[in-house]
C-alpha positions in Angstrom: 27.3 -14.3 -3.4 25.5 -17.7 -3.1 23.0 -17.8 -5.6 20.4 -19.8 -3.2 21.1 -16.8 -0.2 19.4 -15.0 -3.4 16.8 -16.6 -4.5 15.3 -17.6 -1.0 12.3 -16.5 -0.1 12.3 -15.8 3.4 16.1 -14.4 3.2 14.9 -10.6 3.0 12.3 -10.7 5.6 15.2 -12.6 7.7 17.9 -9.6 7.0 14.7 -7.1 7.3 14.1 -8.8 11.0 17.9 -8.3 11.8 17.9 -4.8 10.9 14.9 -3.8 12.8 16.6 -5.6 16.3 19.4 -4.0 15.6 18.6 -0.9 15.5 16.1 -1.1 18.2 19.0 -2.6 20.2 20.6 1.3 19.6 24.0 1.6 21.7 24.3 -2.1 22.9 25.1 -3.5 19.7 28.6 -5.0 19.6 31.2 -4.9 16.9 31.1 -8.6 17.0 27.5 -8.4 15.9 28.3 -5.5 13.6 31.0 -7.7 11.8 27.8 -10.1 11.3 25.3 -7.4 10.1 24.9 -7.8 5.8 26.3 -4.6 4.1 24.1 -2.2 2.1 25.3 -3.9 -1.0 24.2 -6.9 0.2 20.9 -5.4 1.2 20.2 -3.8 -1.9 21.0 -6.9 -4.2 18.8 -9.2 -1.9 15.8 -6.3 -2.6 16.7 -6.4 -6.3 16.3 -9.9 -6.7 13.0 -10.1 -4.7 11.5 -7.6 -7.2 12.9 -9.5 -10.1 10.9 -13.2 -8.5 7.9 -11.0 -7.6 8.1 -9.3 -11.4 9.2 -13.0 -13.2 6.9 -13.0 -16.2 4.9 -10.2 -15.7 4.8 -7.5 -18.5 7.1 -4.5 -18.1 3.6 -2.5 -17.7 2.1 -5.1 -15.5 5.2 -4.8 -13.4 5.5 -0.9 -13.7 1.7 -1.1 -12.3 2.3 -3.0 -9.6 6.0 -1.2 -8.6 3.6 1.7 -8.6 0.8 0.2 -6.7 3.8 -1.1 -3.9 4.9 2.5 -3.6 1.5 3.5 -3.1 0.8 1.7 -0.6 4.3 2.1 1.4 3.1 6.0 1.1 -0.4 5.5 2.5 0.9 3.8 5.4 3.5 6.7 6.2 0.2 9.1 5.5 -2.1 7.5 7.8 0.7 7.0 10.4 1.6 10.8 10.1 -1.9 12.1 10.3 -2.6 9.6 13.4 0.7 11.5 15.0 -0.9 14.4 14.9 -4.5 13.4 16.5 -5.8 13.8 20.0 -6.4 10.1 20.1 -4.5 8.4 17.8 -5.7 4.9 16.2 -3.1 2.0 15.3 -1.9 2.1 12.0 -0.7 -2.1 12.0 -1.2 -2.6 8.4 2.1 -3.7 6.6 3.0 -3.2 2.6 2.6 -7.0 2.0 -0.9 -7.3 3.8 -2.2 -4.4 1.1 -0.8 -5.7 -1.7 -2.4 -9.6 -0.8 -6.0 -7.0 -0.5 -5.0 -5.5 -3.9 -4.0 -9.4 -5.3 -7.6 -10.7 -4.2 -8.9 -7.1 -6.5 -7.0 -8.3 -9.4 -4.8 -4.9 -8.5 -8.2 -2.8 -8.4 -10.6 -0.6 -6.7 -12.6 -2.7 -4.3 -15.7 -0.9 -4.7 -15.7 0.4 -7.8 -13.7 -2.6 -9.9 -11.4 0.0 -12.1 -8.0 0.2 -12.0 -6.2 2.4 -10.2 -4.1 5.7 -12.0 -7.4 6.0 -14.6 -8.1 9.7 -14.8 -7.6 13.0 -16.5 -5.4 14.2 -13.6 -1.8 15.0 -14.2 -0.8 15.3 -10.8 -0.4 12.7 -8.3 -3.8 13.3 -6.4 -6.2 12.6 -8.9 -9.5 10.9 -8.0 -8.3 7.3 -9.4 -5.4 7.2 -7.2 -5.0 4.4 -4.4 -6.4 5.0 -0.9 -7.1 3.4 2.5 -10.6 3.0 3.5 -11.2 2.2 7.1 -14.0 0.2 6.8 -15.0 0.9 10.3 -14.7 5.0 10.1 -13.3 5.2 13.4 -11.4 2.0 13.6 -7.6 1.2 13.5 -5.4 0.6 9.7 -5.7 -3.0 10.0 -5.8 -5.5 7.4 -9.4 -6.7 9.1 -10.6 -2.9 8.5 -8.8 -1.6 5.8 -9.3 -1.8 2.0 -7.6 -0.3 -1.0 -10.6 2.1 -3.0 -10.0 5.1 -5.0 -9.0 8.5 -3.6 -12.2 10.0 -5.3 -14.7 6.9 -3.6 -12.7 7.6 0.0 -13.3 11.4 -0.2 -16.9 10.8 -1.6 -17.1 8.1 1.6 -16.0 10.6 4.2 -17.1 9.2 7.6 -20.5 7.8 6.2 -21.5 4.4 4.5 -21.0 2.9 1.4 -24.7 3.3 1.5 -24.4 6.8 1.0 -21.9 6.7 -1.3 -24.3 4.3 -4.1 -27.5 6.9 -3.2 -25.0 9.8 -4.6 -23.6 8.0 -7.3 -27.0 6.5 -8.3 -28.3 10.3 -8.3 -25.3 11.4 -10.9 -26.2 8.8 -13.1 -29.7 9.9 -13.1 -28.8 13.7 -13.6 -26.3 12.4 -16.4 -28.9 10.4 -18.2 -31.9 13.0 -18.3 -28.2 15.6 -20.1 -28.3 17.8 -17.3 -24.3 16.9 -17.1 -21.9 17.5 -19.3 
């Protein structure tokens, strides 16, 4: 394989683009355009060496963080999209991988409210309360990159459908009842 197909930039999103026409052309794709279409191989070598220019002098932890953060996100998207499915009046869930992780790159890869990274906690499981989350910044408004940003699942849940407002008077409260040892 040529190595500058590789190590281009915009080659994945390219061979990403193709995919997606093609399959939303369904039935009317030709076997002349089939004969043109890059094999999985292909595909999977071009992803490979994206991850490996993405990952190129990161630590193995930094880039084990991040691989998780990317998957994260990639699953909160499918989430929100799923639980919009399922609503009376759906909003638009437009928010792409790449837009999150630029949010998350801006965080230095943290929560934007609180400022601590993200996988912190005593839970074992999966949904413990420093995991990634979406925050509509607008309660009721679409997953946008203008109205979405990445907190932790414990911050989101503590958010609900109020303010961020609410959110310091509670926390600011638990520090209080911490400090006079009425919490463990």
């Amino acid at each position: 394989m040529d190595a500058t197909l590789v190590r281009s930039p915009g080659t994945l999103a390219a061979l990403k683009a193709w995919e997606t026409r093609r399959l939303n052309a369904g039935a009317s794709a030709t076997p002349a355009r089939e004969a043109l279409a890059p094999s999985a191989g292909t595909l999977a070598a071009l992803k490979a060496a994206e991850t490996r220019r993405r990952n190129a002098g990161l630590s193995p932890e930094r880039a084990a963080y991040l691989a998780k953060l990317r998957a994260s996100m990639a699953g909160a998207i499918a989430g929100a999209r799923r639980r919009q499915a399922e609503r009376a009046t759906p909003v638009a869930v437009t928010v792409t991988v790449e837009e999150l992780m630029a949010k998350l790159a801006e965080n230095d890869y943290r929560c934007a409210v609180t400022g601590l990274p993200f996988y912190e906690d005593d839970a074992e499981k999966s949904f413990g309360p420093s995991r990634p989350s979406l925050d509509r910044i607008e309660t009721g408004g679409p997953y946008s990159a203008d109205n979405v940003r990445i907190v932790y699942l414990g911050v989101n849940g503590l958010r609900g459908c109020g303010s961020d407002a609410d959110v310091l008077r509670i926390a600011r409260a638990i520090v209080a009842r911490a400090k006079a040892g009425e919490l463990a």
